[in-house]
N, C-alpha and C positions, 0 to 999 in steps of 0.2 A: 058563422061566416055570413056575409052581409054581397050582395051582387050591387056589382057598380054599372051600369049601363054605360057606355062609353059607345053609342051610335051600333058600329057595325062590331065594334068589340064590347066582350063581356066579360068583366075580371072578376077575381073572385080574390077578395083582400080581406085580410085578418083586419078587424076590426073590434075595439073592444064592446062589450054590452053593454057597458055605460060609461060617462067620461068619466075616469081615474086624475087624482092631482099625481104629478110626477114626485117621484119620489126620493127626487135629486133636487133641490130647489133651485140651483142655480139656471140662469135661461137656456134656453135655445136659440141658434141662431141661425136664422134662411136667410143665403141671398140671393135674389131674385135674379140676375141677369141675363137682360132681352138684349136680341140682334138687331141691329140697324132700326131702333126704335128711335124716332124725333123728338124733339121737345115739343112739337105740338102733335104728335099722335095718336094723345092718351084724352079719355074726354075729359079729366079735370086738369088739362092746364090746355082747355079750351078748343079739342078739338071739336070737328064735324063730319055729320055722317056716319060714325060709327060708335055705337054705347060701349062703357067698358066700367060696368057697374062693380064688379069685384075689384078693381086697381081704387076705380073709387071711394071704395068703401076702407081700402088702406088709407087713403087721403084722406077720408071722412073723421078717422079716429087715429089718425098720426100726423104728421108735418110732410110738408108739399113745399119743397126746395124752388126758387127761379134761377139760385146760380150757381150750380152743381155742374162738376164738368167731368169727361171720363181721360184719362192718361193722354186718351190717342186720337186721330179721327178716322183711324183705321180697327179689326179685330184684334187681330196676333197682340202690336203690345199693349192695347189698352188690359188686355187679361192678364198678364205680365205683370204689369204693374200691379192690379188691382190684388193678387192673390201675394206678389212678393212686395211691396213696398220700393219697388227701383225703378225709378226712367227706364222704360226698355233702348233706348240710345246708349246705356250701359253697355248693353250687351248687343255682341255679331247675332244675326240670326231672328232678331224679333220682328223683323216685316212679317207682310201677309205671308203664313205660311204655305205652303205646298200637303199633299193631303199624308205622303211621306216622308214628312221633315221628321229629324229625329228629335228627342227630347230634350225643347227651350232651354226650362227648368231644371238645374242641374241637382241632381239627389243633394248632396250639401249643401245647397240653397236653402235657408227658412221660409218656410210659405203661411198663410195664416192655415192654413189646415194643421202643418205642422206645431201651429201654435196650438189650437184648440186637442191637437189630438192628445199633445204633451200635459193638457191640465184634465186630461181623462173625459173627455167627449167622444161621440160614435162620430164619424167624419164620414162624408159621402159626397161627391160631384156629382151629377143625372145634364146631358145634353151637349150642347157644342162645348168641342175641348179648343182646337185650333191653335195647342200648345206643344203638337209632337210629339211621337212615342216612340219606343228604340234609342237605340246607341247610334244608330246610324241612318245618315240622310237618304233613303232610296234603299237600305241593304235590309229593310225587314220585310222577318218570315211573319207572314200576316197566318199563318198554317200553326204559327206555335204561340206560345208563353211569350209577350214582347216585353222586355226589359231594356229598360228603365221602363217602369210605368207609374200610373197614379199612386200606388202605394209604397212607392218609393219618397212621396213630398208629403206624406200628411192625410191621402187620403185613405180611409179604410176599407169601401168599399166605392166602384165607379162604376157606369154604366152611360159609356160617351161614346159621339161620334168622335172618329181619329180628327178631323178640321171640321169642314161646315158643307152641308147639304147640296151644293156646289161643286161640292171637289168627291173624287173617289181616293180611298175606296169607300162604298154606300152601304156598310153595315156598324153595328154595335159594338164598341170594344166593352166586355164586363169582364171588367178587375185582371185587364193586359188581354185577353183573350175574346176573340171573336164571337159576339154570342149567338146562339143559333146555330155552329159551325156544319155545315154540311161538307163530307168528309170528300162525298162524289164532286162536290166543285170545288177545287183545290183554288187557293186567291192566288191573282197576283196584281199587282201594280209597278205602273210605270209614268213616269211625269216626261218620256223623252219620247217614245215611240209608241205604238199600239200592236196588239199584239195579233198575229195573222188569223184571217176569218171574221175577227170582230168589229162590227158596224160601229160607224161612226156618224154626230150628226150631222158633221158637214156630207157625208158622203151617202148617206141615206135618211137624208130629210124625212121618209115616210114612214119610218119607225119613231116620230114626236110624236105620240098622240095625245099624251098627256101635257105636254109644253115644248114649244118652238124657243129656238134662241134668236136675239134681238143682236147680241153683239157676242163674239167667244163662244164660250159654254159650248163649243159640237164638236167635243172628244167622244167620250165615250158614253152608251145609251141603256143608260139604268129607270125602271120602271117609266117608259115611255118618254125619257126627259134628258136631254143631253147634258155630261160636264163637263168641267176641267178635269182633265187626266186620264188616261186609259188603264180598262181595269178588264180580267178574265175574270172569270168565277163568281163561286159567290152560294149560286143556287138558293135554297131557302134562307139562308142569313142577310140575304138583299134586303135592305128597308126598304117601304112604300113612304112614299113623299106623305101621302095623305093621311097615315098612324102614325108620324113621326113625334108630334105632341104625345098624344094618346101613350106611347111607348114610354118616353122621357118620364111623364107626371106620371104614371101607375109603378112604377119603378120610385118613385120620391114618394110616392106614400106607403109604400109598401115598405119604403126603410124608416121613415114615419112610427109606422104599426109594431114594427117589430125593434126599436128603441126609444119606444113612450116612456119607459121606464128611468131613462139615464137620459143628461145631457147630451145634444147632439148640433151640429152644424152641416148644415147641406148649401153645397154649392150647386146650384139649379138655373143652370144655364139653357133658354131656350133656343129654338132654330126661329122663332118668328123674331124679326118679320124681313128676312134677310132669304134670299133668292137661292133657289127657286119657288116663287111661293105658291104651295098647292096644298089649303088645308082641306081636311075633311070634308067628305060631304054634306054634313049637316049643319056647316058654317059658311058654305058658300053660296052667295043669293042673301046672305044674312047685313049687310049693306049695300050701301049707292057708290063701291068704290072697287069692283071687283073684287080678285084674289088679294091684293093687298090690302085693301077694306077689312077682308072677311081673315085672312093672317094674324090681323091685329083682333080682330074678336076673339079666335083662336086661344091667343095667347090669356087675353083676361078670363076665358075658362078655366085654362092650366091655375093661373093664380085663385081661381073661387076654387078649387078643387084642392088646394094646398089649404087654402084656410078653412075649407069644410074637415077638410083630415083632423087640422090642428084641433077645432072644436069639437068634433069625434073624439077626441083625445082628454079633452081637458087641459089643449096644452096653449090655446091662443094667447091668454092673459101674459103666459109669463114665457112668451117668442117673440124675440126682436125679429124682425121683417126688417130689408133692406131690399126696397125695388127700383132698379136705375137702368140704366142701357149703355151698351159697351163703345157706342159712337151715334152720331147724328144718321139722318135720316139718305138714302137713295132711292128715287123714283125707277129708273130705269136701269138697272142694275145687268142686263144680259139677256133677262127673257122678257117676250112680247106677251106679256101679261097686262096690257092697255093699263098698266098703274097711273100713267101722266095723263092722258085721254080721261079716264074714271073718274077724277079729283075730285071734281063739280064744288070747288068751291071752298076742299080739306087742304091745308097748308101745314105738308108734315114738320116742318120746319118753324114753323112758329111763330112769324116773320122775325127770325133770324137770317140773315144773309149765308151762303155755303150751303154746304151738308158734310156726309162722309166724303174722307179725303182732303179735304178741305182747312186753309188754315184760320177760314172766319168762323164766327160763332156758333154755327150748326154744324161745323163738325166736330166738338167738343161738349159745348152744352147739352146736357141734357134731363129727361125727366129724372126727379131724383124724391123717393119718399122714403120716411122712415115710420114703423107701425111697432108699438113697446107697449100694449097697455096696462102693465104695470106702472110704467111711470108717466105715459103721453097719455091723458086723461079727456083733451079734447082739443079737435083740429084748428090747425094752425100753417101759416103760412110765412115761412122763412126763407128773408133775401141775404142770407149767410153763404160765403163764399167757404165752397165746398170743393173738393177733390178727392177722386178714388185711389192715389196714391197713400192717402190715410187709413185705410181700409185696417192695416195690419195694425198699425200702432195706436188706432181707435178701440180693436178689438182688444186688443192689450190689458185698454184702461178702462173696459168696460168689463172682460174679468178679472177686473183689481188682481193681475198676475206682476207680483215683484219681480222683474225682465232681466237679466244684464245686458239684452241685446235690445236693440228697436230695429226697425227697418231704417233704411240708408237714405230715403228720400223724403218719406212721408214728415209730416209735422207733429209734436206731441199735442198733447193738451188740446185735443181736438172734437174731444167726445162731447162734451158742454154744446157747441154746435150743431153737431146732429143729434143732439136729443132737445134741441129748441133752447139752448139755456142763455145763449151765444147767440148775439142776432148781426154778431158783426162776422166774424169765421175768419179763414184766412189771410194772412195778409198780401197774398200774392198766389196765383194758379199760373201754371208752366201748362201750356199746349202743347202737343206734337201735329203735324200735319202730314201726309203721307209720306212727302219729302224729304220729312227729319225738318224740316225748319221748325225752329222754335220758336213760338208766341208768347207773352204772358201779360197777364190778367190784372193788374194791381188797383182796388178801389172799382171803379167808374172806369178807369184807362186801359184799352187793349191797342197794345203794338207789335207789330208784324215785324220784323226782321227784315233785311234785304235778302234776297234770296235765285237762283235761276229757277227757269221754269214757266211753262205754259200758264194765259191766264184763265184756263176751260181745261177740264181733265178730257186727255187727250184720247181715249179709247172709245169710249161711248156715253159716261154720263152725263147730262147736263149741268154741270158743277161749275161753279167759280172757284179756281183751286184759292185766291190770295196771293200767290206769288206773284212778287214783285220787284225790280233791281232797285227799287225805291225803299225807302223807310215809310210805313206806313202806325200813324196813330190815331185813335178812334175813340172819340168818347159815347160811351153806351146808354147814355140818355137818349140817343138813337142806336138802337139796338141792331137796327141792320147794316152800320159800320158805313154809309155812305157818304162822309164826310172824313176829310183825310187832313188833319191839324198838324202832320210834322212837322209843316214850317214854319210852324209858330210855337212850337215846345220842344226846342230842341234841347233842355236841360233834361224835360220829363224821359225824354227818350234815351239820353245817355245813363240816367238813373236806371232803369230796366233795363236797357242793354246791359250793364253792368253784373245783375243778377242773372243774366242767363249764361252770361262767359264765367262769372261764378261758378253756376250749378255745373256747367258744360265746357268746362278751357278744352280738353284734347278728347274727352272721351266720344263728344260729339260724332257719329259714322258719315 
């Protein structure tokens, strides 16, 4: 046994004695997916103020994407997509979820887990799920067995929050079941009322000790920090905001450790850097940018610690890595965590225009690397139009699996791209923005749709949502979209309008 120091925790992880070649030779496959990470977040696509040497070191010896985009510019469906291959405008239900939404993903759904698990891989999720669990919206027994769960879609083992750090309920589901379940506090949840006796932060501000809310978030008051939703119980199965990495990646190496032997694919979805952010204490103080500063170090820990496993293992050479983020960047998300005050200078955004939410460029762009060094031998830099709607029918063609099925949205022949082969890539990206309005991407040209709607997201963040009752067209030789060409391309615009009432005639919500 080998001890892993992890600050205030000390785990104790099966580890081999020396690194082993896998004895299955086909890859492995991680995919990395961070929360409300920017495209300029990360130091190699130029941020400041915060090192994030392990992400780098994926860019170092793999490809570093500039026009890689996620489904959504919200959570719920960019995950949606990326795991089934479908517009989540497919389907009712894919907004931001509720922390007791029942399950998105319907068991007859093909998910890429189900792909991977079907050609005999170990398959595992570890972190924000925010895809619903149960049969039903609000009527789960969080005390029992919750069905539909992750191993209903592909996955073999999970070890997820039910939504995101934000929402209760504030504990672990491992593999449908509450981990840690302390039997003396019996859970419940509720998205409609609160339940008698329990504090609130609107109602007892003095029980924040650990984080104040800026905007929302003063429901209910889980380790010193208010959320969305009210929640009873719990007892020791409560997570601490501040282990909440530390929980996720010890749990991913530890399925890691224990099938070095066989092909395996992990979906490794982290909480950074998506609110409330309160990493550990030995990352805070650790930048010039606060808790969101120090969220984003956080996370490129998680990441050196997956790739220290893999290399423990003998398994880096022949693990494809995919590390990208689920939507653009939000500064002030709910808690008065001084993120926008801290900046000094970091522009999580990238100068992209937007963020999350958002139908201009930063809420869809974003960081995108791929790390294979079996076959990516030395880093490189592709302005290949990308999409995580490919996700499933990439992995397809990456294990040469003869299909009769593909996913419903994604594009074939797409793998050459993300492995650098392709320096052209798609011929067209479809955006979602919170709205549901649809965007798309063709070449150099992004056009916004007409659409209703505020043009500043109306709750709390400082966002330019894009909507517009205007048509709006952009050529992205100016990246921050500040220049509005419809009236002078009005062919370009009916051609892409064209393809979005294609992709979307009725099923559009």
């Amino acid at each position: 046994m080998k001890k892993i120091n992890l600050g205030i925790l000390s785990l104790s992880l099966a580890v081999p004695a020396a690194a082993q070649v896998q004895n299955d030779e086909r890859p492995n496959v991680i995919l990395i997916y961070a929360d409300d990470l920017g495209y300029g977040d990360l130091q190699c696509y130029g941020a400041k103020n915060v090192a994030t040497p392990n992400v780098n070191r994926l860019a170092d010896n793999g490809i570093r994407f500039t026009n890689a985009y996620s489904v959504a510019s919200t959570s719920t469906p960019s995950r949606y997509g990326i795991l089934t291959g479908e517009y989540p405008f497919r389907k009712q239900g894919t907004d931001v979820a509720a922390g007791d939404a029942a399950m998105i993903i319907s068991p007859e759904q093909q998910t890429v887990a189900d792909l991977f698990k079907e050609a005999g891989y170990a398959t595992a999720a570890f972190g924000k799920w925010h895809l619903g669990l149960g049969a039903e919206s609000g009527k789960q027994n969080w005390n029992a067995p919750l069905e539909p769960a992750l191993d209903d879609i592909g996955f073999e083992y999970s070890y997820i929050m039910a939504a995101t750090a934000d929402r209760v309920p504030c504990v672990f589901i491992e593999n449908g079941m509450v981990a840690d379940y302390d039997s003396n506090f019996p859970i419940s949840v509720s998205y409609h009322k609160n339940f008698e006796g329990e504090p609130t932060g609107k109602d007892n501000p003095e029980m924040l000790y650990n984080q104040r809310h800026s905007h929302g978030h003063d429901m209910s008051i889980v380790n010193g920090i208010g959320r969305i939703g009210f929640m009873k119980g719990g007892g020791k199965a409560l997570w601490k905001d501040e282990n909440i990495a530390y929980s996720i990646t010890s749990h991913a190496i530890g399925f890691i450790n224990e099938n070095k032997e066989k092909p395996f694919f992990i979906y490794f979805a982290t909480n950074d850097i998506h609110v409330p952010r309160f990493p550990h204490e030995r990352f805070r103080g650790t930048t010039e940018m606060g808790m969101r500063g120090d969220a984003i170090a956080q996370f490129d820990w998680c990441v050196g610690e997956i790739i220290k496993t893999l290399e423990d293992n003998g398994l880096l050479e022949n693990t494809l890595i995919i590390l990208t983020s689920d939507n653009g960047p939000v500064i002030d998300d709910g808690y008065d965590d001084k993120a926008k005050e801290l900046l000094n200078g970091h522009d999580p955004m990238g100068g992209l225009r937007g963020g999350k939410y958002s139908s201009f460029e930063a809420g869809t762009r974003v960081p995108f690397i791929v790390h294979y060094p079996k076959e990516i031998k030395k880093s490189e830099v592709s302005e290949a139009l990308v999409s995580q709607i490919d996700f499933f029918n990439v992995m397809t063609e990456f294990l040469d699996i003869n299909q009769e099925y593909t996913s419903l949205d994604g594009f074939k022949n797409e793998l050459k791209a993300w492995m650098g082969k392709d320096r052209k890539g798609r011929k067209y990206v479809v955006q979602m923005a919170q709205n549901h309005n649809l965007s798309i991407r063709m070449g150099d040209w992004k056009y916004i749709p007409p659409c209703e709607g505020p043009a500043m997201i109306p709750w709390g963040p400082e966002i330019e949502t894009g909507y517009s009752k205007e048509p709006q067209l952009y050529h992205l030789s100016s990246p921050y979209e500040n220049e509005d060409l419809s009236e002078k391309y009005p062919k370009r615009i009916k051609k892409m309008q064209d393809i979005i009432e294609k992709i979307s005639p009725a099923e559009k919500q």
